[in-house]
C-alpha positions in Angstrom: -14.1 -2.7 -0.7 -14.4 -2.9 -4.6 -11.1 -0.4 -4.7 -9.5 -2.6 -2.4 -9.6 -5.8 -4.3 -9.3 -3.4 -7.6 -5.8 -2.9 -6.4 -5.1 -6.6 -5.0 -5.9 -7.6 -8.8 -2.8 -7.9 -10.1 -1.5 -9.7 -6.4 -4.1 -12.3 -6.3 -3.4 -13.5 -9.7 0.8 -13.0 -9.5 -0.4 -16.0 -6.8 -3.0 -18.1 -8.7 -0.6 -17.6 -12.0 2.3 -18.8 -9.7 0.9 -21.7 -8.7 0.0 -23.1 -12.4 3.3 -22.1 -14.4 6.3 -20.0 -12.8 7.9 -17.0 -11.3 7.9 -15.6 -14.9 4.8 -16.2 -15.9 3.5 -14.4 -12.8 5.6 -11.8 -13.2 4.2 -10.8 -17.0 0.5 -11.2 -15.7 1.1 -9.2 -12.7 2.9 -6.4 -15.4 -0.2 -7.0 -18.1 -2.6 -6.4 -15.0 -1.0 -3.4 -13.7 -0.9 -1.5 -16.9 -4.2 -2.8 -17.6 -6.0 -1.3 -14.7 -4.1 1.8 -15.8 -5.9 1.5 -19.0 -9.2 0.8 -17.7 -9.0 4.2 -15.0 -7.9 6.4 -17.8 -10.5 4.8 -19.8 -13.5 5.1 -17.4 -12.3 8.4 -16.5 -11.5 7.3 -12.7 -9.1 9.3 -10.7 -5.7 8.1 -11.1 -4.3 8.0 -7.5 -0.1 8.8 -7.3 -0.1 5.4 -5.8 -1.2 3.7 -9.2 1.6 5.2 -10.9 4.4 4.4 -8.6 3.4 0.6 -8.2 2.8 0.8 -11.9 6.5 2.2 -12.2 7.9 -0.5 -9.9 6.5 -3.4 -11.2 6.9 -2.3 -14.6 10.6 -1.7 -14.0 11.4 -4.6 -11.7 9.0 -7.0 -13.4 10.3 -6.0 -17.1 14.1 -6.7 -15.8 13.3 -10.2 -14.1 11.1 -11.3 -17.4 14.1 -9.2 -20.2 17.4 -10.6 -17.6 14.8 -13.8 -16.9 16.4 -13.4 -13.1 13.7 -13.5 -10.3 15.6 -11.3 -8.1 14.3 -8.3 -9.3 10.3 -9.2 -8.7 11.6 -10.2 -5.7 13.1 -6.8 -4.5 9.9 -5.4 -6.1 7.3 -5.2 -2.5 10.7 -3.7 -0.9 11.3 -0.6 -3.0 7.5 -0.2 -3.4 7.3 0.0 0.6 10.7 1.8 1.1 9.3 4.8 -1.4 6.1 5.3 0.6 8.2 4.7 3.8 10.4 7.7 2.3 8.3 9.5 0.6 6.1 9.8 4.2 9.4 11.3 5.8 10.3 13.3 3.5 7.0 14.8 3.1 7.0 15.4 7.2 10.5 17.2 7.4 9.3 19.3 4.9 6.4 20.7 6.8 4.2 18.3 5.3 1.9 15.9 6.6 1.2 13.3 3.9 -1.1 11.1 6.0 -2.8 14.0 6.6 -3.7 15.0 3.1 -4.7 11.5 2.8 -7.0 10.5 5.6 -8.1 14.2 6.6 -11.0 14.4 5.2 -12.2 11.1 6.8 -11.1 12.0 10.4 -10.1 14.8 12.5 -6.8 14.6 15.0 -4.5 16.4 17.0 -1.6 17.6 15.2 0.7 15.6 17.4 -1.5 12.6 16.5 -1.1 13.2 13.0 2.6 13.4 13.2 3.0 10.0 15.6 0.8 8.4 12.6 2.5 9.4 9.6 5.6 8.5 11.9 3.8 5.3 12.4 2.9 4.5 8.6 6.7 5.1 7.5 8.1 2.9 10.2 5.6 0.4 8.9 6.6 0.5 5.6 10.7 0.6 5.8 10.4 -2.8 8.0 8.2 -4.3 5.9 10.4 -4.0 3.1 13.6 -5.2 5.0 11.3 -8.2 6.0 10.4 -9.2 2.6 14.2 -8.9 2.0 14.5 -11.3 4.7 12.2 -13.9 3.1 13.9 -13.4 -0.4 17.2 -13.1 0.2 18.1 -15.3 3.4 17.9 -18.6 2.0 15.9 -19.9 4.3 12.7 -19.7 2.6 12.0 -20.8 -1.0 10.8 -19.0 -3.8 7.0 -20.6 -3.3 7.8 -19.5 0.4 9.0 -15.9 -0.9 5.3 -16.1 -2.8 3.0 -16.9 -0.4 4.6 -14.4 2.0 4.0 -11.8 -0.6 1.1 -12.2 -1.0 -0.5 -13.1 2.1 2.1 -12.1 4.8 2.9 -8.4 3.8 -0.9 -8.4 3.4 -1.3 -9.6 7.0 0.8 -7.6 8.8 -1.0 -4.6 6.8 -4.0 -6.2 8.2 -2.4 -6.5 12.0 -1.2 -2.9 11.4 -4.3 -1.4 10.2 -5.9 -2.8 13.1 -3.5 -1.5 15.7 -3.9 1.9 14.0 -7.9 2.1 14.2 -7.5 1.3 18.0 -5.1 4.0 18.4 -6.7 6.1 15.9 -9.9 6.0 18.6 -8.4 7.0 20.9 -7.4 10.4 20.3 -9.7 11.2 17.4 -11.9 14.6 17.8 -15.2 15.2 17.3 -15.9 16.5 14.2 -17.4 20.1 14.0 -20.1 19.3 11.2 -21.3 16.2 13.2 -21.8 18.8 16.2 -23.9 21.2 14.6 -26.3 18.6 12.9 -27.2 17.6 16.6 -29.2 20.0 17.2 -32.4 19.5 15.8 -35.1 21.2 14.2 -36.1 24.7 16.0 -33.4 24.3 18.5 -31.0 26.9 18.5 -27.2 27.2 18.9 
């Protein structure tokens, strides 16, 4: 839980900064943030996940040019590209004989290989409609920017939430029993 609101840091206050000043000033504090909790990892001598880099790389990039152009549509596309690289980078990884949700969540959990594939299917579906959604809300004109904002914050972050949920039921379903937790069952002076 503590890495989870680690990484919604920089979110939560793009939000509260938001609602005192503007777009911009959220912008820089969401940058500062972001390359703060950089420092702080490095620092502390935490592991640096691949996923702090690129979201630091994003909103470094698409925050810098909304702040140096002072043009919002760049934060803006910002969630998109974040999404659509994951969404990409999950396909990508698959046709080349990868599974990246795999090498992220195997450890935790043991599946079926076709199970693997349908959820690393799953997770890049996920992400490439979620970014054209967020286009949707900041680009259609019928939302406003405060709109745009709270849907950033709190809408992508709920239909994570609906998604996630969806995913652990299905996840249940077909997940196997571990081999460890098998062989821990059997109790002192009990034999295999």
């Amino acid at each position: 839980m503590k890495k989870f609101l680690f990484d919604l840091f920089p979110l939560i206050l793009f939000f509260v900064v938001y609602r005192f000043a503007d777009i911009y000033a959220a912008t820089a504090t969401a940058v500062a943030l972001s390359i703060a909790q950089i420092v702080w990892l490095k620092v502390t001598g935490r592991t640096i996940e691949i996923t702090h880099w690129i979201n630091l790389t994003v909103i470094v990039l698409f925050g810098g040019a909304t702040l140096l152009l002072h043009d919002d549509a760049f934060i803006k596309w910002k969630p998109t590209v974040l999404y659509w690289i994951f969404g990409v980078v999950l396909l990508v990884g698959r046709m080349v004989g990868r599974n990246p949700m795999r090498k992220i969540m195997g450890q935790q959990i043991a599946l079926p290989e076709a199970a693997w594939n349908k959820l690393n299917l799953s997770w890049a579906l996920f992400f490439l409609a979620a970014g054209f959604i967020n286009l949707y809300v900041a680009f259609s004109g019928r939302f406003t920017e405060a709109q745009w904002v709270s849907f950033k914050v709190f809408g992508l972050m709920g239909l994570m939430l609906v998604f996630v949920i969806g995913q652990s039921i299905w996840l249940s379903r077909h997940m196997q029993p571990d081999q460890a937790d098998s062989s821990t069952d059997r109790g002192p002076g009990k034999t295999p």
